[in-house]
C-alpha positions in Angstrom: 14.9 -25.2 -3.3 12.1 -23.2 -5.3 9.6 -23.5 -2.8 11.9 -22.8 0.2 12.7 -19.3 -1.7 9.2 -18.7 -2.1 8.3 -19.5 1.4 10.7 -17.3 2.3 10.2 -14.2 0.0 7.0 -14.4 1.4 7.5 -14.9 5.2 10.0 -11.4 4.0 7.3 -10.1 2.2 4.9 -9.8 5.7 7.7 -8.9 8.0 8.2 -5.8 5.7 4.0 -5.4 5.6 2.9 -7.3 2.9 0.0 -9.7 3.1 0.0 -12.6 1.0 -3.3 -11.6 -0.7 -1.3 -8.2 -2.4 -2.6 -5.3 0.3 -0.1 -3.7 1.9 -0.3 -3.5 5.5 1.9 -1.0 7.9 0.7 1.9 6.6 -0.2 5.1 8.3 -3.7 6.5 7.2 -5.2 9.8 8.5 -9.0 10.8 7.3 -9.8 14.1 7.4 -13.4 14.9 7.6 -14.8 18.2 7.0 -18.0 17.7 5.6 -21.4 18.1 6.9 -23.3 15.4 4.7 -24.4 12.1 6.8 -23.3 10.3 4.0 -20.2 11.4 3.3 -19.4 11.0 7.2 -20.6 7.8 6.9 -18.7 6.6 3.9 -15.2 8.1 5.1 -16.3 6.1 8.9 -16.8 2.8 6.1 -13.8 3.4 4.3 -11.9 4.4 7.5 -12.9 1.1 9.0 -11.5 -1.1 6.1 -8.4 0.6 6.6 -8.0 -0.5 10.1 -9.0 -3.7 9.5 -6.7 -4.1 6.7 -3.5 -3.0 9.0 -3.1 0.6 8.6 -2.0 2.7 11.6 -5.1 5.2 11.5 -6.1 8.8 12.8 -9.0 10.8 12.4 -8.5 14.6 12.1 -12.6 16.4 12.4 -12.5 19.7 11.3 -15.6 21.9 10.9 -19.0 19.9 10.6 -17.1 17.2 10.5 -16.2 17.7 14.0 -19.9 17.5 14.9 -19.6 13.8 15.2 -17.4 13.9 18.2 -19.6 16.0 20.1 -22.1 13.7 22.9 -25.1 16.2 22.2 -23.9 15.3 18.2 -26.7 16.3 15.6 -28.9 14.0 14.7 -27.2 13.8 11.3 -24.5 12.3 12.8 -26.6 9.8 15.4 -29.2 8.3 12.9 -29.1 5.3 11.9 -28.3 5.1 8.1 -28.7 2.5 5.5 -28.1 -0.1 4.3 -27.0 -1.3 7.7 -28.5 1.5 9.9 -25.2 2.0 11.4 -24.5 6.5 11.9 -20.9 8.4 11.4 -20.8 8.5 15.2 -21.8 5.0 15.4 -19.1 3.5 13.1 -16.5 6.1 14.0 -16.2 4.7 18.3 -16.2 1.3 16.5 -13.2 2.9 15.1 -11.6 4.2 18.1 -12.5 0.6 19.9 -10.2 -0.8 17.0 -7.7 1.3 17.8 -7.7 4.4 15.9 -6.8 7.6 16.9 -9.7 10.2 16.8 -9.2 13.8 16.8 -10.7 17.3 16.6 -9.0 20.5 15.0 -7.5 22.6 17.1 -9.5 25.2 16.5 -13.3 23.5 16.6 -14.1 24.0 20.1 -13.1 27.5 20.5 -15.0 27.9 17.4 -17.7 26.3 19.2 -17.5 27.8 22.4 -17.4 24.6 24.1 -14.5 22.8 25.8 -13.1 19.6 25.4 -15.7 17.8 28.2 -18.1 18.4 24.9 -16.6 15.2 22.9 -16.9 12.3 23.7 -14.5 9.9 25.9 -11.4 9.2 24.0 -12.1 12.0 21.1 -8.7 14.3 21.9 -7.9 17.6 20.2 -5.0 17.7 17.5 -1.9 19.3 18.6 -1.1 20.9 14.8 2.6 20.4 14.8 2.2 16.3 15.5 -0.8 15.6 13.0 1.2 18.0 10.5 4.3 15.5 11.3 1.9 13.0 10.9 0.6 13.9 7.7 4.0 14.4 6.3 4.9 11.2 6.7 6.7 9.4 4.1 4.3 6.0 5.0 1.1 8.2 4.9 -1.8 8.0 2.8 -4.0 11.2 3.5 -8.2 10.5 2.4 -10.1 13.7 3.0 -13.7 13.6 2.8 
């Protein structure tokens, strides 16, 4: 009888998005990154990837410099290869998207930039601010801003 109720408080425990190892999965995430720093783009791109791979529903918000990494003439900041495993922000973030994430520029970067949206690359869109507010709001959200 014991084990039956623990087989089945845990069989309840990943319908409702609990893994068995104590991470919670089912989560919404969305990074914001608005810094300039390779690193920092990099790490948030790291940390964002875990995320995804741990089951969290995941959007990327670029805003500023941090929108640089969308761009297909992107900086070289954002292109070179980093270490230890000489993978770039723009590198790790389409693995991203091709994981399924959601990637996104601020509203406002390309009119800042005088560019249009044929400037990012395939599958980057541009945040409509009343849904990534929503989504922000959300009572499932976790917000990491880097």
């Amino acid at each position: 009888m014991k084990k039956t109720l623990i087989a089945a408080a845990t069989v309840a425990g990943l319908a409702t998005g609990a893994q068995a190892d104590g991470h919670e999965t089912g989560k919404n995430l969305v990074t914001v990154v608005t810094s300039a720093e390779p690193q920092t783009q990099l790490m948030s791109m790291v940390l964002t990837m875990q995320a995804v791979q741990q089951g969290a529903t995941t959007r990327v918000l670029l805003c500023g410099p941090g929108g640089d990494i969308a761009l297909k003439e992107a900086p070289a900041s954002a292109t070179a290869p980093q270490p230890p495993r000489d993978m770039s922000p723009q590198g790790l973030m389409r693995k991203i998207m091709e994981a399924g994430a959601t990637v996104e520029v601020c509203a406002i970067y390309l009119p800042g930039k005088g560019v249009g949206p044929e400037a990012l690359l395939d599958g980057v869109g541009v945040a409509r601010p009343p849904e990534m507010a929503g989504a922000m709001l959300g009572d499932d959200t976790v917000v990491w801003s880097f």
